[in-house]
C-alpha positions in Angstrom: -4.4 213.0 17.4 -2.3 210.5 19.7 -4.1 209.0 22.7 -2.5 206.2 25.4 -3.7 203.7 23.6 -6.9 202.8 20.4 -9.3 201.6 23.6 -12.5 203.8 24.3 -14.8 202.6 26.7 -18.4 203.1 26.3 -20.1 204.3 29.4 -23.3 203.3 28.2 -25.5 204.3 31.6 -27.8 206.7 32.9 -26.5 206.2 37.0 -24.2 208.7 37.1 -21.9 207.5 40.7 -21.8 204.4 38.3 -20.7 205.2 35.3 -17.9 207.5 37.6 -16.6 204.7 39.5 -16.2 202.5 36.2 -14.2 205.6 34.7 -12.1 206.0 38.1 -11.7 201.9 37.8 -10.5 201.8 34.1 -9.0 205.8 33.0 -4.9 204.5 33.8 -5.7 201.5 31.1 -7.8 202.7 28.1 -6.8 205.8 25.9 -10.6 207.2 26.4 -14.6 207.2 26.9 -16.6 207.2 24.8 -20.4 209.0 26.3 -23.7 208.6 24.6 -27.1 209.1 24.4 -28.2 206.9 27.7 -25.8 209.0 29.9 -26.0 212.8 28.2 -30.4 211.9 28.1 -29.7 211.4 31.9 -26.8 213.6 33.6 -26.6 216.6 30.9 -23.7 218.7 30.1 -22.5 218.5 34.2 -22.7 215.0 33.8 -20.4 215.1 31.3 -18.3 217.8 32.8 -17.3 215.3 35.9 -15.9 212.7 33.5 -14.1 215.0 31.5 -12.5 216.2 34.4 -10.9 213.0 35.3 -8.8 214.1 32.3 -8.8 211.5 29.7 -10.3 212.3 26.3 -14.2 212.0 25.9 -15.9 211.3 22.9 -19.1 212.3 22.9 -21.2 210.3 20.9 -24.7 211.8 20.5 -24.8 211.5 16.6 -26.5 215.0 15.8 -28.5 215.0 12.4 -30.8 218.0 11.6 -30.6 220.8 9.8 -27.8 223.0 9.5 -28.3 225.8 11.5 -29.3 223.6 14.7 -26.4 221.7 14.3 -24.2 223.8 14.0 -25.7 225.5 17.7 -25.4 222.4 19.3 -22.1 221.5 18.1 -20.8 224.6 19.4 -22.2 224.3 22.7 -20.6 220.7 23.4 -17.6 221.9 22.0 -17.2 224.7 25.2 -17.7 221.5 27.5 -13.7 220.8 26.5 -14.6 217.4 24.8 -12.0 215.6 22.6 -14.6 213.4 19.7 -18.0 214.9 18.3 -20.1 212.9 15.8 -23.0 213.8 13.7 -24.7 211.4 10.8 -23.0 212.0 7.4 -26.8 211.3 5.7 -27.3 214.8 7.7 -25.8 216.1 4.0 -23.2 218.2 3.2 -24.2 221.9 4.4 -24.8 219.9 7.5 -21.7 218.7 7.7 -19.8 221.9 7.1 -22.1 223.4 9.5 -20.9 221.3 12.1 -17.2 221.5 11.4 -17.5 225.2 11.0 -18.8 225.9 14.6 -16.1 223.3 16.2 -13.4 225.4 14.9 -15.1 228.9 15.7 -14.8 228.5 19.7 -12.0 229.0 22.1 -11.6 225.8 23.0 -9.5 223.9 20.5 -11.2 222.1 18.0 -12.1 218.6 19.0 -12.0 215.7 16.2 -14.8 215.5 14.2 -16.3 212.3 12.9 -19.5 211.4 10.8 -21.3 208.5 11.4 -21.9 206.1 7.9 -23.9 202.5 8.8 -24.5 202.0 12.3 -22.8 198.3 12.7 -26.7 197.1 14.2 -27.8 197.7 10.4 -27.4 195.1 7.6 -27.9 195.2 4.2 -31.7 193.9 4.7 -32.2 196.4 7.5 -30.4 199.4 4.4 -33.2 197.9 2.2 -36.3 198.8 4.5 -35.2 202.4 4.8 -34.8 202.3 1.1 -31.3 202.2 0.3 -31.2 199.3 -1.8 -26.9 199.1 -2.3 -24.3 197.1 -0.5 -23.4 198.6 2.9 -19.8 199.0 1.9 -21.0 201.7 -1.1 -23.2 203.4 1.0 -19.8 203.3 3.4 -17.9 204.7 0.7 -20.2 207.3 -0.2 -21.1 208.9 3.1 -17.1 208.7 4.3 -16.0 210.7 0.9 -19.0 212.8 1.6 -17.9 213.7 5.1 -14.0 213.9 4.0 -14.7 216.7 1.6 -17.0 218.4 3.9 -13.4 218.7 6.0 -14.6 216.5 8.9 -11.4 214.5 10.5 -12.7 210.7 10.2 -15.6 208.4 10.1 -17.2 205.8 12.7 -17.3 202.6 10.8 -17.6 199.0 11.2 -14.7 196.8 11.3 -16.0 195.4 7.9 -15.0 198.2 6.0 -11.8 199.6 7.2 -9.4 198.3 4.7 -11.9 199.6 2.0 -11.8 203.1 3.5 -8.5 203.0 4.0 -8.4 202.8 0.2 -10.6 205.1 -0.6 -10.1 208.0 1.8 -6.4 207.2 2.7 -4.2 207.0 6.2 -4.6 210.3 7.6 -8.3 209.4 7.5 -9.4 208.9 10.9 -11.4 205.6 11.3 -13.4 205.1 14.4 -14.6 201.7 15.2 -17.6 200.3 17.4 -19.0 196.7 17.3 -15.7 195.2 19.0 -16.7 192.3 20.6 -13.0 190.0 22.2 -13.4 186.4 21.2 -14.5 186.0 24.5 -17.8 187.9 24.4 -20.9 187.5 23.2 -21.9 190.1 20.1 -24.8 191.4 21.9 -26.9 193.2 19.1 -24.6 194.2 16.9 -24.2 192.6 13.2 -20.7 194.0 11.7 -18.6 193.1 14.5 -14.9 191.8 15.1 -12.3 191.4 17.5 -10.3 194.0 18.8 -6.8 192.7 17.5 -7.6 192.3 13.9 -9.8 195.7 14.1 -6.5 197.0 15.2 -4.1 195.2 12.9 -6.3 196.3 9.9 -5.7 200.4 10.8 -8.8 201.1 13.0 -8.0 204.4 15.0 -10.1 203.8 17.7 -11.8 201.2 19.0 -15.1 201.9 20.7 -15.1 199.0 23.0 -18.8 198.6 25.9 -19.8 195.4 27.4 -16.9 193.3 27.7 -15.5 195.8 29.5 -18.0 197.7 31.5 -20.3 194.3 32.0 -17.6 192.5 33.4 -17.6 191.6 37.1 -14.1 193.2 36.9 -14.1 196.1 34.0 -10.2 196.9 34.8 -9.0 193.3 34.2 -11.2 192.7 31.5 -9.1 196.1 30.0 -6.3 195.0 31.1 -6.9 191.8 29.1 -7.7 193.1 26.0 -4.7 196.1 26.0 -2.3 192.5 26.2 -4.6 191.2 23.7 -3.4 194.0 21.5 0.4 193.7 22.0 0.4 197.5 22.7 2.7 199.0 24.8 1.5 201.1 27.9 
């Protein structure tokens, strides 16, 4: 799947005219959005209808984990909405999984990608410890993304940390999302696994899921525009 360019903007807000006029602002610089839970909580599916019809790719990042047959419902009803990403939590096991990727393909919209989501990058090895996974974040990585590859699912959201790994592991084709990017010139905020957009980029991320340096930014277009020329890529 080819966008304009690896930047996804995450239009982290609830204020719908907001989070509009920073799409308007940014669409003609950044290969995509990225919507989550603040927004969807907020605005619901016609929310989400008015930024996919600016027409750049959405990716709607609500994370679904439960069991199999709700899932699966839900995935199918975001997939009629005509988005382009869908994520659900690869601990959500494997019938889960296939679940989800089942009902994405069985609609008449075409299927959209479908990624699982490993560690969130605010965890850290203490933080896997206190839910009782007592391994290196990288394993559990490995695990869940070889879980969710032969469950059929197109790609994994991942730190930074851990995308040559996977790119071992689970190949090229593999597709490797990529939140907790944080520019040199911003602050990491409260995220743990982070790194800068161009080495994200120059290791093999797919997509990078990129929020408050852009959208908290006095000027979110020229804070884009900065990073796109940080990334030598060519518009």
């Amino acid at each position: 799947m080819k966008y304009k360019n690896p930047i996804f903007v995450a239009i982290d807000t609830s204020d719908l005219d907001q989070a509009l006029a920073l799409a308007k602002e940014v669409r003609s610089l950044v290969g995509g959005f990225k919507v989550g839970l603040e927004f969807f909580s907020s605005n619901g599916a016609e929310g989400l209808k008015k930024v996919i019809e600016l027409g750049i790719p959405v990716f709607l990042d609500l994370k679904f984990h439960d069991i199999p047959n709700t899932v699966s419902k839900a995935v199918g009803e975001v997939v009629d909405l005509g988005v382009s990403i869908i994520n659900v939590h690869a601990s959500g096991g494997k019938a889960m999984m296939e679940a989800a990727v089942k009902s994405s393909k069985n609609k008449t919209h075409s299927p959209p990608l479908m990624a699982a989501v490993t560690v969130l990058t605010s965890l850290d090895e203490n933080d896997l410890v206190t839910v009782g996974q007592n391994t290196p974040v990288v394993s559990q990585v490995e695990r869940l993304s070889l879980l969710a590859k032969s469950c059929g699912l197109d790609g994994v959201v991942c730190s930074a940390n851990e995308i040559t790994h996977l790119r071992k592991v689970c190949g090229n084709d593999f597709f490797l999302i990529v939140p907790g990017i944080r520019p040199r010139w911003a602050s990491s905020g409260d995220q743990k696994r982070v790194m800068t957009p161009e080495e994200a980029f120059t290791l093999g991320a797919d997509i990078l899921v990129i929020g408050r340096p852009i959208t908290g930014s006095e000027r979110p277009a020229l804070a884009a525009e900065r990073i796109v020329k940080e990334l030598n890529i060519r518009q």
